[in-house]
C-alpha positions, 0 to 999 in steps of 0.5 A, spaced: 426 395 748 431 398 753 435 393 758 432 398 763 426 398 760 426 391 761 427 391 768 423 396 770 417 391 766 420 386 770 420 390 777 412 392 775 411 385 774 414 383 781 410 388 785 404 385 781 405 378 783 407 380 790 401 383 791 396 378 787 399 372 784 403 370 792 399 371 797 405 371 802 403 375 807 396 371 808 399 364 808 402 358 805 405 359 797 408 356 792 414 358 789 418 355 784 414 347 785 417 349 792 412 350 799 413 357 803 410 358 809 407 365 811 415 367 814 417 366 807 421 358 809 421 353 805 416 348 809 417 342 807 411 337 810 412 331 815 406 329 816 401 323 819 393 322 817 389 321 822 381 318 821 378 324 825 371 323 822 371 316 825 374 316 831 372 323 833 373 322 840 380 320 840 383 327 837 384 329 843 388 325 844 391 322 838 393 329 835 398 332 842 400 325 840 402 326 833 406 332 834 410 328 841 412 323 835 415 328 830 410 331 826 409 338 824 403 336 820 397 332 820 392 330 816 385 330 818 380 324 815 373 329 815 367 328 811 361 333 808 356 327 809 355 324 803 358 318 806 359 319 813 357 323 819 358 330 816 364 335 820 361 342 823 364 348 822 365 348 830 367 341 830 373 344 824 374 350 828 376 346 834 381 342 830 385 347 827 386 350 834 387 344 837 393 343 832 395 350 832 396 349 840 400 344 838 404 347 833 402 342 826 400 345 820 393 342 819 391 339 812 384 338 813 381 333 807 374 330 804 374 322 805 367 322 801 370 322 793 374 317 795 374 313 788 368 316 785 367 312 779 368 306 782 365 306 789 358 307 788 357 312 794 362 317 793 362 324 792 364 328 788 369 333 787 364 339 786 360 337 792 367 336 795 368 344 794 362 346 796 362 343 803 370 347 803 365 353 800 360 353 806 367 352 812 369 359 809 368 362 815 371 357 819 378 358 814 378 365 813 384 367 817 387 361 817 391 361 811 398 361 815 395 354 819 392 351 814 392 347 807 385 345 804 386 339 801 380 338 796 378 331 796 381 324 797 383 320 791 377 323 788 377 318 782 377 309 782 379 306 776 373 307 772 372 314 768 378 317 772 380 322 765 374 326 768 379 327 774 382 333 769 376 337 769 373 336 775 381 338 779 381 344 775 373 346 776 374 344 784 380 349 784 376 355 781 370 354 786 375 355 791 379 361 788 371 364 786 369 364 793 375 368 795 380 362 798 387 365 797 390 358 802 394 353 799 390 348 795 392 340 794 389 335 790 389 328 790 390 323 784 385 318 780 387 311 780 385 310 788 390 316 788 396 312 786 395 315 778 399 309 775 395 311 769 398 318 770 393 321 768 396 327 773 402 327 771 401 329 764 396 334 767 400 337 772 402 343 769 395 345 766 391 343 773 396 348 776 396 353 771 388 353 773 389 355 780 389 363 779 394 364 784 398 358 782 398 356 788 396 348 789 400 342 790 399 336 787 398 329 792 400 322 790 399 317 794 404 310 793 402 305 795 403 298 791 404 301 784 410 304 788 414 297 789 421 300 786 425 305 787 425 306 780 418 306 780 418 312 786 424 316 783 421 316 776 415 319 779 418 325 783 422 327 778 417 328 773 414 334 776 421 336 780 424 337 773 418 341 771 418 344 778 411 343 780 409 343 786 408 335 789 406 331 796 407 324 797 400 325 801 399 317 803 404 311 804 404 306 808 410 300 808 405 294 806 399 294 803 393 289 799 395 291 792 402 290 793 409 292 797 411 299 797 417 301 798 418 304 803 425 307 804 425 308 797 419 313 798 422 316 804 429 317 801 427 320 795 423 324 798 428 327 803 433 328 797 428 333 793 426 337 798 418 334 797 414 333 803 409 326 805 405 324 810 404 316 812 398 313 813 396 312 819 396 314 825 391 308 829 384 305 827 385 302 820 380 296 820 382 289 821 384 287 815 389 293 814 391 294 821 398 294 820 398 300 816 396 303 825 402 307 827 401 306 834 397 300 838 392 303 843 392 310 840 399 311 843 405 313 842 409 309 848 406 303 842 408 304 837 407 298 831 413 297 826 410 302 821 410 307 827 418 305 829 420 306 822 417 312 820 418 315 826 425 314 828 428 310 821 432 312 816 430 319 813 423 319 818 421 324 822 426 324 828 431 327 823 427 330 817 421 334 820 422 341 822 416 345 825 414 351 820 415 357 823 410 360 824 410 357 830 417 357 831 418 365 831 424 364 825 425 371 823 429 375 818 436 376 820 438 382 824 441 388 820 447 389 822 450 395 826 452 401 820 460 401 821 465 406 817 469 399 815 466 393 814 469 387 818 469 379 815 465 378 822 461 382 819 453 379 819 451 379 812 444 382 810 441 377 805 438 381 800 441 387 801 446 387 795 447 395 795 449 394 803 446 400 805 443 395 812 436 395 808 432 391 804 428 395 799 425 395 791 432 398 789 435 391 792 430 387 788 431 392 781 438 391 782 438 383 782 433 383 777 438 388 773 444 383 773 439 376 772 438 379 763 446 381 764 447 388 767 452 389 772 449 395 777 454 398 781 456 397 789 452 390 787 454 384 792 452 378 790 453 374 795 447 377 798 442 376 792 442 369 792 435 369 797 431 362 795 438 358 795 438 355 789 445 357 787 443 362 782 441 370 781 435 370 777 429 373 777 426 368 783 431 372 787 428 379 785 421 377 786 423 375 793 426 380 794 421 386 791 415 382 796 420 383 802 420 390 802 413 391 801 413 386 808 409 381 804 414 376 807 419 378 813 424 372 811 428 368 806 429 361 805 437 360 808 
């Protein structure tokens, strides 16, 4: 096979996965272990958890709170009525807008599988997927807004190889029923997988998802008390670049003392997202994980001062996703006869015609197996900021012209 005959297999597969294997103009994406929003920026979670489903009079308030404190996310304690009242579809409905009014991504999760195994009352994850099954009409169309995270720490201690299989199987469930949103799983072991049955099947669970387009959730609580610990753990799936959340924390807990700003550190140095638990209502025994007293922002505990406003916290890492912040491509430049180094540089187009079309992705993707098409720029080919011209960069490319995304990460 020719070189160019390569490339043009490799553009054929781009506008595949464009089409398919992304959905970026639907909603979230994963690419390259990284989360993109619908606008094609990097989003990178900063969340709180919020027990919606035992203190459903307070999300009115608590939620304007969230975000007034710094997040751009919030995740939401719901339940499909195995353990706790059932959340309707109405109830569900009306969260995602109140969300949406108040520019959080929604990470809406099943409390009920919480150490199926072990807690005897628990549901599964395949009664899990199937109150998401029977919210479909509620989600569809939200795609842009909204993470489904499957089920929390679905597996205790007891049988927690069975999570393998039972992940893969929530996943295709969805997937079946037409869900195309970004999906996110949590781990066994009371979700801190310290027997890291996940980490070792990180790569097939997502290889299960068809739209690879799943995050993996770790929760770090006391099997977490080092920062060797919390490093070792990031960088097995940052390595293999798969996707992965820290989707609870707190800075103390009964199993042991977290480290907290390990957590949080590492997690800002590589790019991955976290969500800290919680906002308010903790029972008494674990009242010092609340963010807040008295629902309140203008309180906050210790917790809610560190997380908030300390070192890598909300105040300085979070950014709201833009789909609500209006972020767009940048602009073409005005044709000139000369270009001037003042110039505005149009990422991704490297043939410098002031378009973006599928000759710049054959061209980037031309260069990446070692080709050297003629006018190419490349300085402007480097779309996903990873310092490199690969097929990445094609790829991106290729689903910009088509209007699947309508901006780069940088």
């Amino acid at each position: 096979m020719t070189k160019m005959s390569k490339v043009i297999l490799l553009i054929s597969t781009i506008l595949f996965l464009s089409g398919i294997g992304l959905q970026a103009a639907n909603g979230f994406y994963i690419n390259s272990g990284k989360l993109y929003d619908a606008n094609g920026s990097e989003f990178i979670i900063r969340g709180i958890s919020h027990a919606h489903t035992w203190y459903t009079d307070k999300s009115t308030q608590a939620i304007p709170e969230i975000k007034a404190a710094g997040a751009n996310t919030v995740r939401l304690v719901l339940s499909n009525g195995k353990r706790w009242t059932k959340t309707s579809s109405g109830d569900l409905s009306n969260l995602i807008t109140l969300c949406k009014n108040n520019k959080l991504i929604t990470i809406p999760e099943i409390h009920d599988t919480t150490g199926y195994g072990e807690e005897g009352a628990a549901a599964t994850l395949a009664e899990a997927a199937a109150y998401w099954v029977e919210m479909k009409s509620v989600l569809t169309g939200q795609e842009k807004y909204v993470i489904i995270n499957i089920g929390n720490e679905p597996y205790g201690n007891n049988n927690y190889a069975n999570w393998v299989n039972a992940t893969k199987s929530a996943i295709q469930t969805l997937r079946n029923a037409g869900f195309t949103h970004t999906l996110m799983v949590d781990a066994p072991n009371w979700g801190q997988d310290w027997a890291f049955t996940m980490r070792d099947n990180a790569q097939s669970v997502f290889d299960a998802d068809t739209l690879k387009n799943t995050i993996l959730s770790i929760h770090m609580y006391g099997v977490f008390d080092t920062a060797a610990e919390v490093s070792s753990y990031l960088s097995a799936f940052k390595s293999k670049n798969l996707p992965l959340c820290i989707g609870e924390f707190g800075h103390n807990h009964s199993d042991g003392n977290p480290d907290e700003d390990a957590i949080m550190s590492n997690a800002q140095s590589s790019g991955i997202g976290y969500m800290g638990w919680s906002w308010c209502g903790n029972s008494s025994d674990v009242s010092y994980l609340d963010m807040v007293y008295n629902w309140s922002r203008n309180t906050p505990t210790s917790w809610g001062t560190r997380f908030f406003t300390g070192a890598n916290g909300l105040s300085t890492t979070s950014k709201v996703c833009t789909v609500y912040s209006g972020a767009t491509v940048a602009p073409t430049p005005t044709p000139t006869a000369t270009r001037t180094a003042t110039a505005t540089v149009l990422k991704g187009d490297v043939n410098s015609d002031n378009t973006i079309t599928i000759m710049d992705a054959l061209m980037v993707a031309q260069y990446a197996v070692g080709m050297n098409p003629p006018n190419f720029d490349p300085g402007r080919a480097d779309v996903n900021c990873d310092s490199s011209i690969t097929i990445i960069d094609a790829l991106m490319i290729a689903q910009h012209s088509v209007g699947l995304i309508t901006s780069f990460p940088c």
